[in-house]
PDB file of N, CA, C and O in Angstrom:
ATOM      1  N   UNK A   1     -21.849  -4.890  -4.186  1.00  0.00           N
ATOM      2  CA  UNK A   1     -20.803  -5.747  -4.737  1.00  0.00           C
ATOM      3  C   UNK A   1     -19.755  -6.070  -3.684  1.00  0.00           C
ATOM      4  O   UNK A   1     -19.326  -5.445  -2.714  1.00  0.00           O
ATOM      5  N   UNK A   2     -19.547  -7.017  -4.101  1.00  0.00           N
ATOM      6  CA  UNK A   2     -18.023  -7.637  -2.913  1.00  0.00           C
ATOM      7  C   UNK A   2     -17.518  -7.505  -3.292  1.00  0.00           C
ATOM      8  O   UNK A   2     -17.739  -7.546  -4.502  1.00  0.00           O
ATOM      9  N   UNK A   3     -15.684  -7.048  -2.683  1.00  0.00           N
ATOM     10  CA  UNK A   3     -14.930  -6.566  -2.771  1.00  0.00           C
ATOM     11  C   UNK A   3     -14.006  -7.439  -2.793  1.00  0.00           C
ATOM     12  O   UNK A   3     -13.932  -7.934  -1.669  1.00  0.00           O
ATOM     13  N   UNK A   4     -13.003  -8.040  -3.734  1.00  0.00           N
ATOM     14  CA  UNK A   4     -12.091  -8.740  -3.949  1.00  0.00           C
ATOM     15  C   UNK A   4     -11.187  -8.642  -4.281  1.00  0.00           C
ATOM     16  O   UNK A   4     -11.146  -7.573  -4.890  1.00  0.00           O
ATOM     17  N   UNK A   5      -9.714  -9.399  -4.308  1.00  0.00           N
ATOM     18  CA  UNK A   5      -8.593  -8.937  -4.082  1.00  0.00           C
ATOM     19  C   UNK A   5      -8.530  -9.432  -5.726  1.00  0.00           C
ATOM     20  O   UNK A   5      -9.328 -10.226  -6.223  1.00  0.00           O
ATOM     21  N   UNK A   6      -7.403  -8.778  -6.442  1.00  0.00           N
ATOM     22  CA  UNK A   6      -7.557  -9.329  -8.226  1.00  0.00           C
ATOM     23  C   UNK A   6      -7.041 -10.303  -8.419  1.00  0.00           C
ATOM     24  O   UNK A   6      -6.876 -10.472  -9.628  1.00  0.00           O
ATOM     25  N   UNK A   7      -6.442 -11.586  -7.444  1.00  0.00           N
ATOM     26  CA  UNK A   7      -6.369 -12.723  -8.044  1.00  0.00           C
ATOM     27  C   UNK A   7      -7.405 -13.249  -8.076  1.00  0.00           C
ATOM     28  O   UNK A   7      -7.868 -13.758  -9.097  1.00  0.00           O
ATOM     29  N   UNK A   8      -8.289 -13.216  -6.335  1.00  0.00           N
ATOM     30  CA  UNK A   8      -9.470 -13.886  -6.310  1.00  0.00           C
ATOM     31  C   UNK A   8     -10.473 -13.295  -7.112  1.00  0.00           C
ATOM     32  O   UNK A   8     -11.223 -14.195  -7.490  1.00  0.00           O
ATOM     33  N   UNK A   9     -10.854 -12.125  -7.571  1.00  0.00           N
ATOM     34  CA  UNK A   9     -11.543 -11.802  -8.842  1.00  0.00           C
ATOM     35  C   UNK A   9     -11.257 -12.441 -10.354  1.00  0.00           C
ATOM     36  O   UNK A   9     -12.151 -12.578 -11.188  1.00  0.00           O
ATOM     37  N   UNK A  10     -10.198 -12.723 -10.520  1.00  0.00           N
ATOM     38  CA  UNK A  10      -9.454 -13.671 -11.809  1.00  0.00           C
ATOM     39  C   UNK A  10     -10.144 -14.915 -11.964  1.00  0.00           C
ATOM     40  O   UNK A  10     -10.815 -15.338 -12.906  1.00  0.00           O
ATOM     41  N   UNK A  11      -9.732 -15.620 -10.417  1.00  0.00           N
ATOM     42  CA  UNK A  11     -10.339 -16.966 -10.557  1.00  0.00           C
ATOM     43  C   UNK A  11     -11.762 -16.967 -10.807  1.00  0.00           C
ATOM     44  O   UNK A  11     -12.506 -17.516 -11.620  1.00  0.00           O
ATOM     45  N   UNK A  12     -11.932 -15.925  -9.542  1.00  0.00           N
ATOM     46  CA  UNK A  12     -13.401 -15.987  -9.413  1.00  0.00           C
ATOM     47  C   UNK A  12     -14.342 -16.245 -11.316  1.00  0.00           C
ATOM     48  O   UNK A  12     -15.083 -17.116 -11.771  1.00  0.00           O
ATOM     49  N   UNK A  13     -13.673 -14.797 -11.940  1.00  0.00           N
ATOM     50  CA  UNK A  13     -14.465 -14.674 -13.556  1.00  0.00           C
ATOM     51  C   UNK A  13     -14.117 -16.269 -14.153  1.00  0.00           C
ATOM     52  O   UNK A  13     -15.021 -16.982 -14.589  1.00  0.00           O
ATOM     53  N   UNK A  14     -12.758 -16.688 -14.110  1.00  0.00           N
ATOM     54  CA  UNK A  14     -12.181 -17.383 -14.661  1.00  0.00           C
ATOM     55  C   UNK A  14     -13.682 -19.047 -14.348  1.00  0.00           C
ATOM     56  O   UNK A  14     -14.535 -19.432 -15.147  1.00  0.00           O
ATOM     57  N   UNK A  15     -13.513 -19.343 -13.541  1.00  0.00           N
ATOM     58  CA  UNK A  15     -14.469 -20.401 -13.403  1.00  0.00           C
ATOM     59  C   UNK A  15     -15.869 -19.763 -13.814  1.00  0.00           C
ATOM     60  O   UNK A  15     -16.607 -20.591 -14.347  1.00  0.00           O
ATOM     61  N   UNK A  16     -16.321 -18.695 -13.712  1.00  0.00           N
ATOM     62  CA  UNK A  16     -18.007 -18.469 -13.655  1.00  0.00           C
ATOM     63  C   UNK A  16     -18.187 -18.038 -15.411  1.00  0.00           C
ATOM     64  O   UNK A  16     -19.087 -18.606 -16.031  1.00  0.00           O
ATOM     65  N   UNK A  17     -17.608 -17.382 -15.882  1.00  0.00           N
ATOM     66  CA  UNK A  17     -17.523 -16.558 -17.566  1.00  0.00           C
ATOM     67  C   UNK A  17     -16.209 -17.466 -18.314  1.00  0.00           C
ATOM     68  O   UNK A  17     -15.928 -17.301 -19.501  1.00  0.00           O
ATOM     69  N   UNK A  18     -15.821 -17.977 -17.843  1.00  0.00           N
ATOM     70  CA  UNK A  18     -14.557 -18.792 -19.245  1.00  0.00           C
ATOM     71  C   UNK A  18     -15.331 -19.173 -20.368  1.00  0.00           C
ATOM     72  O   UNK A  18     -14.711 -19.331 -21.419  1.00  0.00           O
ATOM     73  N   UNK A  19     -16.667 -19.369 -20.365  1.00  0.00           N
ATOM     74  CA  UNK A  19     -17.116 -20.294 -21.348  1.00  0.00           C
ATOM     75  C   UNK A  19     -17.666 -19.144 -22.041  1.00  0.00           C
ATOM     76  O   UNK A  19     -17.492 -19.407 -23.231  1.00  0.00           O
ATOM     77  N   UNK A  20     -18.001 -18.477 -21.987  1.00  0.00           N
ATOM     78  CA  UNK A  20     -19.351 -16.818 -22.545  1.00  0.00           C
ATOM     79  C   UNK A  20     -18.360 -16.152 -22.912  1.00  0.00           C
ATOM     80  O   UNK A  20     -18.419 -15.577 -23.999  1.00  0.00           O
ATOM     81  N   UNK A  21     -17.413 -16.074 -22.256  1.00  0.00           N
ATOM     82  CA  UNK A  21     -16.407 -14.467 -22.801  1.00  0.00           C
ATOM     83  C   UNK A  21     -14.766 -15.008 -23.275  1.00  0.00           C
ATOM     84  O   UNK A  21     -13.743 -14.357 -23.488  1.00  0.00           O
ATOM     85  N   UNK A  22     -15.034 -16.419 -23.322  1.00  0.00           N
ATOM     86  CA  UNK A  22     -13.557 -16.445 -24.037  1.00  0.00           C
ATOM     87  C   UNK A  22     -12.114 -16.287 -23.803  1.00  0.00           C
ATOM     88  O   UNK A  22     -11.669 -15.426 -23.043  1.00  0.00           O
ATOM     89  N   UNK A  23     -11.354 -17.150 -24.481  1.00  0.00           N
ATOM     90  CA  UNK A  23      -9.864 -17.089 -24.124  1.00  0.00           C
ATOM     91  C   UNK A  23      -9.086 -15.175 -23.869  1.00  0.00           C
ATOM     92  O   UNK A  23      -8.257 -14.810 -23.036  1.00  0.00           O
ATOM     93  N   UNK A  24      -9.664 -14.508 -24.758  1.00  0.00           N
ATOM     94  CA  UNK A  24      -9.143 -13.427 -25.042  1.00  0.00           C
ATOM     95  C   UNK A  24      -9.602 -12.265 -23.919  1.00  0.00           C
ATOM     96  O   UNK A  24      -8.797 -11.387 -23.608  1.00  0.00           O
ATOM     97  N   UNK A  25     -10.751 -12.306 -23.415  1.00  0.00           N
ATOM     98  CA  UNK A  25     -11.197 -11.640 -22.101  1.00  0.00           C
ATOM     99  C   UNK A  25      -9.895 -11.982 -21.081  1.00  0.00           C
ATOM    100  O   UNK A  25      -9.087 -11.120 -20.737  1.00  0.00           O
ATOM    101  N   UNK A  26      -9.834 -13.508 -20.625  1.00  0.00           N
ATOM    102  CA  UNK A  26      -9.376 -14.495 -19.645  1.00  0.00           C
ATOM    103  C   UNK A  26      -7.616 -13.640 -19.711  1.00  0.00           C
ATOM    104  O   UNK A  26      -7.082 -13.130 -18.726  1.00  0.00           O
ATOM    105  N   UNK A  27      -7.019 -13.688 -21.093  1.00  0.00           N
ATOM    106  CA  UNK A  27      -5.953 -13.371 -21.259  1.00  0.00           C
ATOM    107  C   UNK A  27      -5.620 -11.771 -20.735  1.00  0.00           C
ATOM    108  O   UNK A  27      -4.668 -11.374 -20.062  1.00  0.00           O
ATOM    109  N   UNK A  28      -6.992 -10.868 -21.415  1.00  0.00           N
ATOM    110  CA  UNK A  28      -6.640  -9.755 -20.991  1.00  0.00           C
ATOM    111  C   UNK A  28      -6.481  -9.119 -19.370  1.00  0.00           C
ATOM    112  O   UNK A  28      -5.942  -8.060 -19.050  1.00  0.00           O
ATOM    113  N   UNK A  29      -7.042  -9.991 -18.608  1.00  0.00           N
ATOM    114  CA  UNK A  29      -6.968 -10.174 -16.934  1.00  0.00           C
ATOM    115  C   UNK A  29      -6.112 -10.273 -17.057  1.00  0.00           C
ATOM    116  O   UNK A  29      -5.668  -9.256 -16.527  1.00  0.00           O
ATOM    117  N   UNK A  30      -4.932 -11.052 -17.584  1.00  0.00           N
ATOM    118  CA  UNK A  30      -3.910 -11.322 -16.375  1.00  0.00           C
ATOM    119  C   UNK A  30      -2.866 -10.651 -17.102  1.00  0.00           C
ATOM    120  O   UNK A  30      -1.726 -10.841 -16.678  1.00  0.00           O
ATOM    121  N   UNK A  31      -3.044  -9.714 -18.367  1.00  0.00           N
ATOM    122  CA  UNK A  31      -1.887  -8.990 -18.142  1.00  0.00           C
ATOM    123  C   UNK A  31      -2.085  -7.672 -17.671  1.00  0.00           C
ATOM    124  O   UNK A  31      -1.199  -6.819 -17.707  1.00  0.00           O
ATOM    125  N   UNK A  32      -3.615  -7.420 -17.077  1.00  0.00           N
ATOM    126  CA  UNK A  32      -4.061  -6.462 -15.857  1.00  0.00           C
ATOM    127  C   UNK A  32      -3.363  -6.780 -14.691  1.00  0.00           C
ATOM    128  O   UNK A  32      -2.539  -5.953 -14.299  1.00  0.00           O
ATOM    129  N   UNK A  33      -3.521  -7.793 -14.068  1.00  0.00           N
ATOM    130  CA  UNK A  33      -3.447  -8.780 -13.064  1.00  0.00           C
ATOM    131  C   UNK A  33      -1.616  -8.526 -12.907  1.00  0.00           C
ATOM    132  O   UNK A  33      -0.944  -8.226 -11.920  1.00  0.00           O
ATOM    133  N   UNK A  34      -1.349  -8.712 -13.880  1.00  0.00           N
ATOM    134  CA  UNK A  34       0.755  -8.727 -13.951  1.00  0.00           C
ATOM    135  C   UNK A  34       1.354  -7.369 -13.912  1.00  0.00           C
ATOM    136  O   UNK A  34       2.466  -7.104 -13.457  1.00  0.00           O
ATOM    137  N   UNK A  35       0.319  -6.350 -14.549  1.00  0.00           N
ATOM    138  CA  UNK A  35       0.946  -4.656 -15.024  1.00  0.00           C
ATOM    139  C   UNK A  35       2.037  -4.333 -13.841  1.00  0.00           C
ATOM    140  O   UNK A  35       3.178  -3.901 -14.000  1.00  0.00           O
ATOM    141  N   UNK A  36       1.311  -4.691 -12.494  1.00  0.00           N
ATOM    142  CA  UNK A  36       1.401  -3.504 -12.019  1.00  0.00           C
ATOM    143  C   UNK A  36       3.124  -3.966 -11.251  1.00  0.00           C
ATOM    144  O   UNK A  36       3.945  -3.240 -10.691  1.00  0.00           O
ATOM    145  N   UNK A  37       3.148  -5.371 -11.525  1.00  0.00           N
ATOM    146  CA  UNK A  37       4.700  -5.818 -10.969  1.00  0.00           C
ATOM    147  C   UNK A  37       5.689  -5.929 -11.779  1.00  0.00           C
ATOM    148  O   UNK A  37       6.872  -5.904 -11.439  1.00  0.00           O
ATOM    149  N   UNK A  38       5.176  -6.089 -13.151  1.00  0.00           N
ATOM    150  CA  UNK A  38       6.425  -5.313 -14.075  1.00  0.00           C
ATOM    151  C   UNK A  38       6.417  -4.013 -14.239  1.00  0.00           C
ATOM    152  O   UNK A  38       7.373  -3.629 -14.912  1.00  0.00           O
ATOM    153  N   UNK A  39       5.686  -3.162 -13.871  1.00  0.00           N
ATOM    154  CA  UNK A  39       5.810  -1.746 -13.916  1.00  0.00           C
ATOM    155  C   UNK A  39       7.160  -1.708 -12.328  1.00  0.00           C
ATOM    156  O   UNK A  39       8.313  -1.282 -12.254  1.00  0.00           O
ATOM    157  N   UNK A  40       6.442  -2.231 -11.542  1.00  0.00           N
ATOM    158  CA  UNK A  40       7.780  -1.857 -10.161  1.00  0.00           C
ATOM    159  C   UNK A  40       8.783  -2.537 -10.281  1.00  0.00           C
ATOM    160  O   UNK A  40       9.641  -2.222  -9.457  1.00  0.00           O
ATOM    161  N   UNK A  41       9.217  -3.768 -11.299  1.00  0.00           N
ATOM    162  CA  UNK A  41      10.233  -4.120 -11.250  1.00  0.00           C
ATOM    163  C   UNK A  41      11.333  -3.235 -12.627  1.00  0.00           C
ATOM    164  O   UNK A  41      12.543  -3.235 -12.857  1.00  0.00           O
ATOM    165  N   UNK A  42      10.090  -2.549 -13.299  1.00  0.00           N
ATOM    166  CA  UNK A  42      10.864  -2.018 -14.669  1.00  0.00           C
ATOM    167  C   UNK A  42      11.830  -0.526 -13.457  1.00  0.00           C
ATOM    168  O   UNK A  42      12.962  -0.054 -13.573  1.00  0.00           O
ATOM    169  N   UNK A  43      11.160  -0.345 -12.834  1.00  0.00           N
ATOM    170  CA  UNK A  43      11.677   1.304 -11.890  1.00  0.00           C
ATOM    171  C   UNK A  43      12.931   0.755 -10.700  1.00  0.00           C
ATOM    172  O   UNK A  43      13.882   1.387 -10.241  1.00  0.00           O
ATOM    173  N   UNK A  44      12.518  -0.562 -10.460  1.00  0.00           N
ATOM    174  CA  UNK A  44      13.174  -1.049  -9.344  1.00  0.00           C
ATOM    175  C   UNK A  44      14.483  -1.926  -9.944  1.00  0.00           C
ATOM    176  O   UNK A  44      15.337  -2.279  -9.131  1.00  0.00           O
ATOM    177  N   UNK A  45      14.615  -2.214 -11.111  1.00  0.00           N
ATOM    178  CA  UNK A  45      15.294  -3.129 -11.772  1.00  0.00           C
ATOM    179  C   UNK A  45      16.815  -3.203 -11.238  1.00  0.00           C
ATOM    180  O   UNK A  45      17.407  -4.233 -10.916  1.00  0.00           O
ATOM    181  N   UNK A  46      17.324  -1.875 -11.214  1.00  0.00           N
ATOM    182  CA  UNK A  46      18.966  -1.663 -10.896  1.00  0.00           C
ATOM    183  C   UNK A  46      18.855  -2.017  -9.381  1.00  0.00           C
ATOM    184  O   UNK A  46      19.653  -2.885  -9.028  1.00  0.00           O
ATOM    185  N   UNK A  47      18.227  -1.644  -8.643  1.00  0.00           N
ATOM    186  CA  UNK A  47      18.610  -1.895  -7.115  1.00  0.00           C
ATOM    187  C   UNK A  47      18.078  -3.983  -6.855  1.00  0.00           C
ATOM    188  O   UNK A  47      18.764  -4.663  -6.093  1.00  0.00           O
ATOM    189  N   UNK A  48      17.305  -4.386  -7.334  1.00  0.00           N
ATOM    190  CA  UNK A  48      17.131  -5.430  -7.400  1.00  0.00           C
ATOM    191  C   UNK A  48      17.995  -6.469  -7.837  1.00  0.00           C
ATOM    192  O   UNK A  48      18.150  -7.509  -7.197  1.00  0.00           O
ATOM    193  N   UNK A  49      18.560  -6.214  -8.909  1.00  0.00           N
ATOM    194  CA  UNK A  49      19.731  -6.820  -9.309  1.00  0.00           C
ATOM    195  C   UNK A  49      20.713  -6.750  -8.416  1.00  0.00           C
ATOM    196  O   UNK A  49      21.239  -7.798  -8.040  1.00  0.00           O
ATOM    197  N   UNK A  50      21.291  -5.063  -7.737  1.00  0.00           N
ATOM    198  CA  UNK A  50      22.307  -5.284  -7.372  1.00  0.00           C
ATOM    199  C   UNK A  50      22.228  -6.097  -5.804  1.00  0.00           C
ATOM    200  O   UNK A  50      23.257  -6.402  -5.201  1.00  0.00           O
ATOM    201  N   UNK A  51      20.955  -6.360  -5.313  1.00  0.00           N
ATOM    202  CA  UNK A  51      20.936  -6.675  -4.137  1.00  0.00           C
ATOM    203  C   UNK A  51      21.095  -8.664  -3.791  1.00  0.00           C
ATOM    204  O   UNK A  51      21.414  -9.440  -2.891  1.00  0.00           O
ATOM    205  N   UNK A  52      20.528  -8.657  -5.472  1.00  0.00           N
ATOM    206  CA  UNK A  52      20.805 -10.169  -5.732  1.00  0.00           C
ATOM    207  C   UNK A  52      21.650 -10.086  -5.863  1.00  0.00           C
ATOM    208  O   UNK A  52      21.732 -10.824  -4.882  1.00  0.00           O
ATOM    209  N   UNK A  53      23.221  -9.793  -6.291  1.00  0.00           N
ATOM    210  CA  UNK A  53      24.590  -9.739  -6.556  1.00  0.00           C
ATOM    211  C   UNK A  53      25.219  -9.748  -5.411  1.00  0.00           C
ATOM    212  O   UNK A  53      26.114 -10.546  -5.133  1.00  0.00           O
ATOM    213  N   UNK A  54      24.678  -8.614  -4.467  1.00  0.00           N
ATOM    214  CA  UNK A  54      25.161  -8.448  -3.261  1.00  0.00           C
ATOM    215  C   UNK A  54      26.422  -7.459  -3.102  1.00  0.00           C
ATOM    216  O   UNK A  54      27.508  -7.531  -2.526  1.00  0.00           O
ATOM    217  N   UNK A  55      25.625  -6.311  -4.045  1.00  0.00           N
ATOM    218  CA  UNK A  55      26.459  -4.878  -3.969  1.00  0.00           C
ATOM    219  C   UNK A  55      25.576  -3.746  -3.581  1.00  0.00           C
ATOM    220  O   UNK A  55      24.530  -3.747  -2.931  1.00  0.00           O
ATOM    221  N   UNK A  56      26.250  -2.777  -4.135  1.00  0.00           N
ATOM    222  CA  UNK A  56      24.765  -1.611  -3.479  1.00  0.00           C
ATOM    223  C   UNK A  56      24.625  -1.396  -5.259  1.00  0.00           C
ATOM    224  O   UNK A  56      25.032  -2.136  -6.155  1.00  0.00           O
ATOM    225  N   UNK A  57      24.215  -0.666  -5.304  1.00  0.00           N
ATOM    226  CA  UNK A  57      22.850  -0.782  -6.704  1.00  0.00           C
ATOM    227  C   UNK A  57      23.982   1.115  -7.223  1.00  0.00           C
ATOM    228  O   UNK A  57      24.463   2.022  -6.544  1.00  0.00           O
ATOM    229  N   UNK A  58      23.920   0.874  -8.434  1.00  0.00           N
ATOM    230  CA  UNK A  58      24.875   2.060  -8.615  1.00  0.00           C
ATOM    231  C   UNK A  58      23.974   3.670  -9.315  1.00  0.00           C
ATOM    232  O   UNK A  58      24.617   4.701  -9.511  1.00  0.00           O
TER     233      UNK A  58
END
């Protein structure tokens, strides 16, 4: 198997299986595909903000 990065695996299913496996497969990718950057922004949230503000993060 080739080894792909998970957007290009997304597209990849997304064009070859959209039609066989459905909206609801397609959907469940991409909130695989999203987990893992709202998980670091849910931990990272206070220092992120404060750096957009342009304070130090409290």
């Amino acid at each position: 198997p080739e080894m792909y990065t998970l957007t290009l695996g997304l597209a990849s299913t997304q064009t070859n299986f959209a039609q066989s496996e459905g909206l609801g497969f397609l959907m469940a990718q991409a909130v695989f595909a999203a987990l893992p950057v709202l998980v670091l922004y849910a931990f990272f949230q206070r220092h992120i903000v404060a750096a957009v503000a342009g304070g130090k993060p409290a």
